[in-house]
N, C-alpha and C positions, 0 to 999 in steps of 0.2 A: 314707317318701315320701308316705304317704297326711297323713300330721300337717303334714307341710311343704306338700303342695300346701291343706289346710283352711289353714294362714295367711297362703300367698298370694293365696287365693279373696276374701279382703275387703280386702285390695292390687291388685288386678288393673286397675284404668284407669290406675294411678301409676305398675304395672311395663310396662306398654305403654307408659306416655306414655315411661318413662327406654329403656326399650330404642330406641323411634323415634328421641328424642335422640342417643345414643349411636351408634345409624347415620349420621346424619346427620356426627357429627363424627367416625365412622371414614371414611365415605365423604370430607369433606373433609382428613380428615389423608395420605388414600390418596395426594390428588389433588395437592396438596403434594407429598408424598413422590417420586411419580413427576416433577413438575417438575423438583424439585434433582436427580434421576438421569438426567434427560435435557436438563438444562442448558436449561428450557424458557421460554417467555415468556406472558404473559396478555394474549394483546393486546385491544384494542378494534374492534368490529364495524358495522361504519357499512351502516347501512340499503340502499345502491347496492350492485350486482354488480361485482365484482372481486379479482382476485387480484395481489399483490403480493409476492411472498417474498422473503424473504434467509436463505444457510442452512436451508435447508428439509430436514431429515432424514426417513426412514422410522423411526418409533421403534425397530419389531419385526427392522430389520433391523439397524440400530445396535447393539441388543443383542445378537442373533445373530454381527455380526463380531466386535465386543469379546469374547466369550470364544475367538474363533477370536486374537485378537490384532494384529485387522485395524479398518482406519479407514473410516469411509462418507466416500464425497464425496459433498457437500451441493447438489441443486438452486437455482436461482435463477429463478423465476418469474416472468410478467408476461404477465396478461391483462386486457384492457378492452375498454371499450364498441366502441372504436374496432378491433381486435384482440380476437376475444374466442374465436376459436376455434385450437388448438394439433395441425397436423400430425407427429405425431413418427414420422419413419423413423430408420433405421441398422441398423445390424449384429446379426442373434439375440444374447443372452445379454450385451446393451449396454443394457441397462437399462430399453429403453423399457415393459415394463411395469410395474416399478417405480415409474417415473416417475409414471404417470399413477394408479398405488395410493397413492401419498405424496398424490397433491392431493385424490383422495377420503376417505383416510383423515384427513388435518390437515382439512380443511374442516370435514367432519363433526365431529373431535372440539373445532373451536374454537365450532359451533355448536349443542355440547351443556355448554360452558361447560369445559371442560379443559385446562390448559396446554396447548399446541404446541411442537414441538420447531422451532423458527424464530427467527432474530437481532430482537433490539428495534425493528430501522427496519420490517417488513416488515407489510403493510396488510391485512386481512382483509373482503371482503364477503359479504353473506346472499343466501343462494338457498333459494327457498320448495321446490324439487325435486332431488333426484340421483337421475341416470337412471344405474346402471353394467351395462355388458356385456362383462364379464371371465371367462375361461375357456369351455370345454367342457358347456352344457345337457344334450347330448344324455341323451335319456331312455326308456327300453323299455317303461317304466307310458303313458307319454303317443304312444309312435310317435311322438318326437322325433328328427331327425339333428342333427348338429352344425350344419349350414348352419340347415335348417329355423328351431332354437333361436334364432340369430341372427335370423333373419329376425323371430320374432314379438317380439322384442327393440324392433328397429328399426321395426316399427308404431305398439309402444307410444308410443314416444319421438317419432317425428312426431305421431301425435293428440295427445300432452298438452305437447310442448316449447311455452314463452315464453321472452320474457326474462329469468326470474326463472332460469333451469334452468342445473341443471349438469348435462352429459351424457358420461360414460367410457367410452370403448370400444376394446379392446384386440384386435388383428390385424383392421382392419376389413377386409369382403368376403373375409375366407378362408372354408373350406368347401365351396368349388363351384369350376367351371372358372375359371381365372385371369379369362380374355378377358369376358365376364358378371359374375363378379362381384366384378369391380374398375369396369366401368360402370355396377351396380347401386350399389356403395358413393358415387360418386362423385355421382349422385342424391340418395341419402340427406343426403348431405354436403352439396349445396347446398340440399337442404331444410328442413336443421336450421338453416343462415345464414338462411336467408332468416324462419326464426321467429324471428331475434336471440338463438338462447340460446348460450350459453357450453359452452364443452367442449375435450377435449382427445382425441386419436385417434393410435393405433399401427397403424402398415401398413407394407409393402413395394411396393405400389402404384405405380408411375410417374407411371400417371393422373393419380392424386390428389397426387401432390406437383407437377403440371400445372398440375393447376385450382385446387392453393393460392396459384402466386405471380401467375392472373388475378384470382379472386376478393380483395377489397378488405379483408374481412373476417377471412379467412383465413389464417394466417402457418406456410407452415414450421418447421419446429427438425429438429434433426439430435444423435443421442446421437454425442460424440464417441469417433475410431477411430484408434488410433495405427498409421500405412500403416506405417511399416518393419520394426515387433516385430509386426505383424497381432496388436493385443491392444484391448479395448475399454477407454477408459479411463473412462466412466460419470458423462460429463458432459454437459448439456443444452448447446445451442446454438442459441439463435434468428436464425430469416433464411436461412436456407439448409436447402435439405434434404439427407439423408442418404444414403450407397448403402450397399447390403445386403452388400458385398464378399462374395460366394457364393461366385466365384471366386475371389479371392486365398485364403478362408479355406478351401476344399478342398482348395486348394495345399498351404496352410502343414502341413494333414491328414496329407497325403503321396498325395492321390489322381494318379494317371497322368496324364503333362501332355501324351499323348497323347487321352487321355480327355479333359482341360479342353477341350482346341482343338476339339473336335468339336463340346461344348458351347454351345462359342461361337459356331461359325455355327449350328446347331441354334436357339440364343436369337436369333439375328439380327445383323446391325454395328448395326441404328440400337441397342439395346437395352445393346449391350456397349459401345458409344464412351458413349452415355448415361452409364451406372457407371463406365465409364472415367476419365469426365469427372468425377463427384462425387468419385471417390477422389483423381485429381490437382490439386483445390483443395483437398480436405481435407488433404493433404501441404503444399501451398503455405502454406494456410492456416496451418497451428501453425507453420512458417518464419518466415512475415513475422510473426506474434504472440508469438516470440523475439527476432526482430530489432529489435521497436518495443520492447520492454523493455529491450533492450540500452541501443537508443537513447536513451530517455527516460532510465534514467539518467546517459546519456555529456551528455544536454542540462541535467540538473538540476544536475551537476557544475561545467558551463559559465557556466550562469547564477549559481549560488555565486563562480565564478573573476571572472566579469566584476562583478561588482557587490564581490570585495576589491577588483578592480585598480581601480574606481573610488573606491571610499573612500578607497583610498591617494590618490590622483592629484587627487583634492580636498584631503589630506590635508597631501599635497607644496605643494601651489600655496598652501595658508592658510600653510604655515610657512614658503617660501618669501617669500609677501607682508611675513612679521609678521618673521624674518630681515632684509630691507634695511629696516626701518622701524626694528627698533633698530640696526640699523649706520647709518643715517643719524642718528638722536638720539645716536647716541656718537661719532660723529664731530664734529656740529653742537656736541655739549657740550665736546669737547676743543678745536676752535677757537674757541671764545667762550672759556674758559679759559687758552688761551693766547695767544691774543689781547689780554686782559685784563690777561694778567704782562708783556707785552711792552710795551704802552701804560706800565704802572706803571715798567716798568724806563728807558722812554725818559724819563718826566717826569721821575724819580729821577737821570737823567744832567743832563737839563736843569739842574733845581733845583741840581745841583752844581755848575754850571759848566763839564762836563767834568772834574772832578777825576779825577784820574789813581784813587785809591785807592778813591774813589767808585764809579767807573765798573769797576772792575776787580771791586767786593763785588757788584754789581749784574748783572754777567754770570754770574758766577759762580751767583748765584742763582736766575736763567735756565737755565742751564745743568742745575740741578740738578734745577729743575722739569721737563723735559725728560727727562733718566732717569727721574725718577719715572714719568712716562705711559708711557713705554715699560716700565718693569719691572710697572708696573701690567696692561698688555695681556697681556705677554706670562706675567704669572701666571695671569692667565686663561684664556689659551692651553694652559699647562702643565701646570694644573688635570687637562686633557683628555686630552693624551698621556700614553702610558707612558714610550715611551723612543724614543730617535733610533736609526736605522737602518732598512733596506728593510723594505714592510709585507711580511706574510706570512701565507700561508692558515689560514684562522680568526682574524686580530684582528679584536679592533671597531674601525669605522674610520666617521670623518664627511664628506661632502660637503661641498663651499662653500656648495653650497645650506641647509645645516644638515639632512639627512636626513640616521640613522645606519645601518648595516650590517654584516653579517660579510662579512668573503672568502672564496668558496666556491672559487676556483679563479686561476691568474694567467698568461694566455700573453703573452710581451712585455712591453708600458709600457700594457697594458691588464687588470682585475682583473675578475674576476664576484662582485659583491655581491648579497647576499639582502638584498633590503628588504622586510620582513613578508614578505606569503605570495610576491613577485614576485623575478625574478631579472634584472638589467641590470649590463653593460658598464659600468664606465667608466674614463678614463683614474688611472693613478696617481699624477699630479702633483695630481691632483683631492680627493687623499684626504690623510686623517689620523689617524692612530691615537689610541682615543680607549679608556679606563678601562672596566672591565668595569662599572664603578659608575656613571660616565655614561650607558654605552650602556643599561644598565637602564633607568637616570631617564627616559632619550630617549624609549625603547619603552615605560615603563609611561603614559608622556605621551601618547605617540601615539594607544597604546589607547583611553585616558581619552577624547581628542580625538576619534578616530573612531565609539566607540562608548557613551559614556558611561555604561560600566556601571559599577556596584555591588557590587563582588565580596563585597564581606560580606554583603548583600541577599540574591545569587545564592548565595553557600554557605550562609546559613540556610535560603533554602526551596529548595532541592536537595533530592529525593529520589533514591534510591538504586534506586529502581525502577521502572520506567516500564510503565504499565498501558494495553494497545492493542489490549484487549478489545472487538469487536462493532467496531472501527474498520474503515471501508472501506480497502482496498491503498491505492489513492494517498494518501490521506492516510497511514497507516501508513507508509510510507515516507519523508515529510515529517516526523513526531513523532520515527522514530529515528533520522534522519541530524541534526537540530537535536540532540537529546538526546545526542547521542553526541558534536557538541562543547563542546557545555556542557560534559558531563563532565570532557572534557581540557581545558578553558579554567580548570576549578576545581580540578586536578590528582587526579582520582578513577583508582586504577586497579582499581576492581571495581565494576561494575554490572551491575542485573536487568530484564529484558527482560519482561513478564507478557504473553503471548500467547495462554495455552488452547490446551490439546490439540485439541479438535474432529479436524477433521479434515485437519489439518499444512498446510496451506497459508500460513495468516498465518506460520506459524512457520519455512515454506521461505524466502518473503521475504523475513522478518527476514534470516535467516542469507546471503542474497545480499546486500543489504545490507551488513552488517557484513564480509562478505567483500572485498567494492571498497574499504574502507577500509584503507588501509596500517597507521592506528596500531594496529590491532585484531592484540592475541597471540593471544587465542583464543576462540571462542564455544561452548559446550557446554550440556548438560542443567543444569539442577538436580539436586541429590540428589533420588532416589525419592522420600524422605520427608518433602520439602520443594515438592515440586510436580512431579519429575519433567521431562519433557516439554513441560508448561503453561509451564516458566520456561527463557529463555535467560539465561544466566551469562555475561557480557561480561570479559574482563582487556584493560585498558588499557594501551598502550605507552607510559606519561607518567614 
């Protein structure tokens, strides 16, 4: 050891300088590493105060569900100048401290230069301070109470807040008598607005979710609370605030519902109708935000229906026009032609004098011209039919108008034809049975005409997987319902949906989605080994 440390004695600034090096690039390979395990992004930092997130995870807790075998739902932020302080109530054990430890912990670590666990779109700004007052000070070296603790907290933060400041503070004005010091918090809180800093605040307060929707600055949120299963679902919601459901969840406990009602007037009606009231929009709420989803897609559906039945219905009307334009040129050409033979045959009588044998070669040859145009049409004709006799459910069969169809149905001397995506009436005398090989030509014609695609284009750059990563829902929705007929318009019946695990929501979507579609056999996982989860596996009914 002594031999070994005498030949590093005259190396010693070179083994410092590699060992510094070397940190350096463990510390960035760390930082990397933890990126790709938290699925993280590097975003850019722009000099102005504000928060923007998408996907905003808690790393520590992320990691902590994943070995439990459970998924985080992911935050969605938004603070600014205009908005720049965040009231969060609802329900104990609903996330709200979480919450507000996710925006001090990512801030902090985007502005010490380390991936964040947050989507690509999501904005990050610099604040020269973070004030945070999370947990229990209380301290027996100092003659600290837990209030007390708070209190000298809360001094601090008013002498030194600006607008540069980010200020955390989690169960604000507990510690003391409700009545006090929820009027004391509530002070604090317009003192902090009125220094323009930023921040975000947990409480059960009334007061203060009061004086959030007067104050201009100041914006409610509420951690969502699912009223029927009384279970928190641990999601942010800005613009309304939250009730504490004290009651329903001592209910759900199995505490004496002789006991609640005492409670109740004990707390007061204005008090209990108040909570009464946040819990029954909160019920409404996730209702009508079912219903609009429902709806949106029964509208997205609609507007797909109305703009085929319009393609067709231009469709109809172009070949409709271009129909009597060549039945008028074939008409026009058969009477200039017979016309023609009829003049030649009168001269030809002329010139003969009437001769009997003359005149007899000359009709004749009239005559013969005559079947010809007629056996000519009607090869045409015949071309198209199969065969004679009453149509019957599933031929192909053509319109006068020259549009083709199947027969889906026949009551009477009236038929239900499918024209492309549309279904109409019409009479049987109107129809004609027509070659499964025409009726192709017709429809691959039609297509061509309505939408002039490219099908060998479209199946060389077909991919087989469709990546809707970091996509926002409505869009998402839009990439896999177009994607999905692509596929069956190219005759695919197996495709890959790339969504990412996160935390199942894009991937719920998806699978609603695919489920409104009829042609869909089935939508499942990927193999484990393959992606698992991250991938939906589509079979097509083509």
């Amino acid at each position: 050891l002594t031999q070994l440390t005498d030949q590093l004695r005259d190396n010693l600034p070179e083994v410092k300088k590699g060992i510094k090096i070397l940190g350096v690039m463990d510390f960035i390979r760390a930082k990397a590493r933890f990126g790709i395990d938290f699925n993280c992004t590097c975003p850019e930092l722009s000099k102005s105060q504000k928060i923007l997130w998408q996907q905003a995870r808690h790393p520590i807790l992320e990691s902590a569900l994943k070995e439990q075998g459970k998924k985080i739902v992911p935050l969605h932020l938004s603070l600014s100048r205009e908005k720049r302080v965040l009231l969060i109530s609802g329900p104990n054990a609903g996330g709200k401290s979480v919450c507000i430890k996710t925006i001090g912990l990512l801030q902090y670590m985007a502005q010490c230069g380390l991936p964040v666990s947050v989507s690509e779109s999501s904005e990050f700004g610099t604040f020269h301070s973070i004030f945070i007052d999370i947990g229990d000070e209380q301290s027996l070296e100092n003659d600290l109470s837990t209030y007390s603790s708070h209190l000298t907290n809360m001094k601090y933060f008013l002498e030194n807040a600006s607008r540069n400041t980010l200020f955390l503070i989690d169960e604000f004005g507990t510690g003391t008598e409700p009545q006090f010091g929820g009027a004391i918090a509530e002070v604090v809180l317009l003192e902090l607005n009125q220094a323009q800093a930023f921040g975000a605040i947990t409480t059960h307060y009334g007061n203060l979710k009061k004086a959030a929707d007067k104050e201009k600055n100041i914006v409610n949120a509420a951690m969502k609370f699912d009223v029927k299963r009384l279970e928190p679902m641990y999601e942010l919601e800005i613009g309304k605030p939250g009730s504490s459901f004290a009651l329903e969840i001592a209910g759900k406990i199995g505490l004496n519902p002789k006991m609640l009602d005492r409670a109740k007037k004990k707390a007061g009606i204005s008090h209990v109708q108040f909570d009464r009231l946040l819990s029954e929009l909160e019920s409404e709420k996730n209702q009508i935000a079912k219903e609009k989803k429902a709806l949106d897609a029964k509208n997205g559906r609609l507007t797909a229906a109305i703009k085929d039945y319009e393609d067709l219905k231009k469709y109809l009307e172009k070949e409709k026009t271009k129909v009597l334009k060549q039945a008028k040129e074939e008409a026009s050409r058969l009477i200039q032609t017979s016309n023609k033979k009829i003049e030649a045959t009168i001269k030809e009588i002329k010139e003969s004098e009437a001769d009997q044998r003359r005149t007899a070669q000359a009709r004749e040859a009239l005559k013969a011209h005559a079947e010809k145009v007629v056996k000519s049409e009607s090869k045409k004709v015949s071309e198209k039919i199969i065969e004679k006799g009453p149509i019957q459910i599933g031929d192909k069969v053509q319109l006068k108008s020259g549009a083709v169809g199947e027969v889906e149905s026949i009551k009477g001397k009236q038929a239900e034809i499918l024209l492309g995506g549309l279904k109409s009436r019409v009479k049987l005398e109107e129809l004609v049975k027509i070659s499964s090989k025409e009726f192709k030509k017709s429809t691959d014609h039609r297509v061509q005409q309505m939408t002039g695609i490219n099908l060998n284009d479209k199946m060389a750059s077909f991919s087989s997987t469709l990546d809707i990563r970091g996509v926002r829902a409505e869009e998402a929705i839009g990439k896999v319902e177009y994607y999905i007929d692509e596929a069956l318009l190219l005759g695919h019946t197996e495709v890959k949906i790339l969504h990412g695990k996160g935390h199942g929501v894009l991937r719920e979507l998806v699978r609603n989605v695919l489920r409104e579609n009829h042609k869909i056999i089935s939508a499942k996982d990927e193999h484990v080994e393959h992606g698992g989860a991250g991938i939906t596996v589509v079979t097509l009914d083509n």
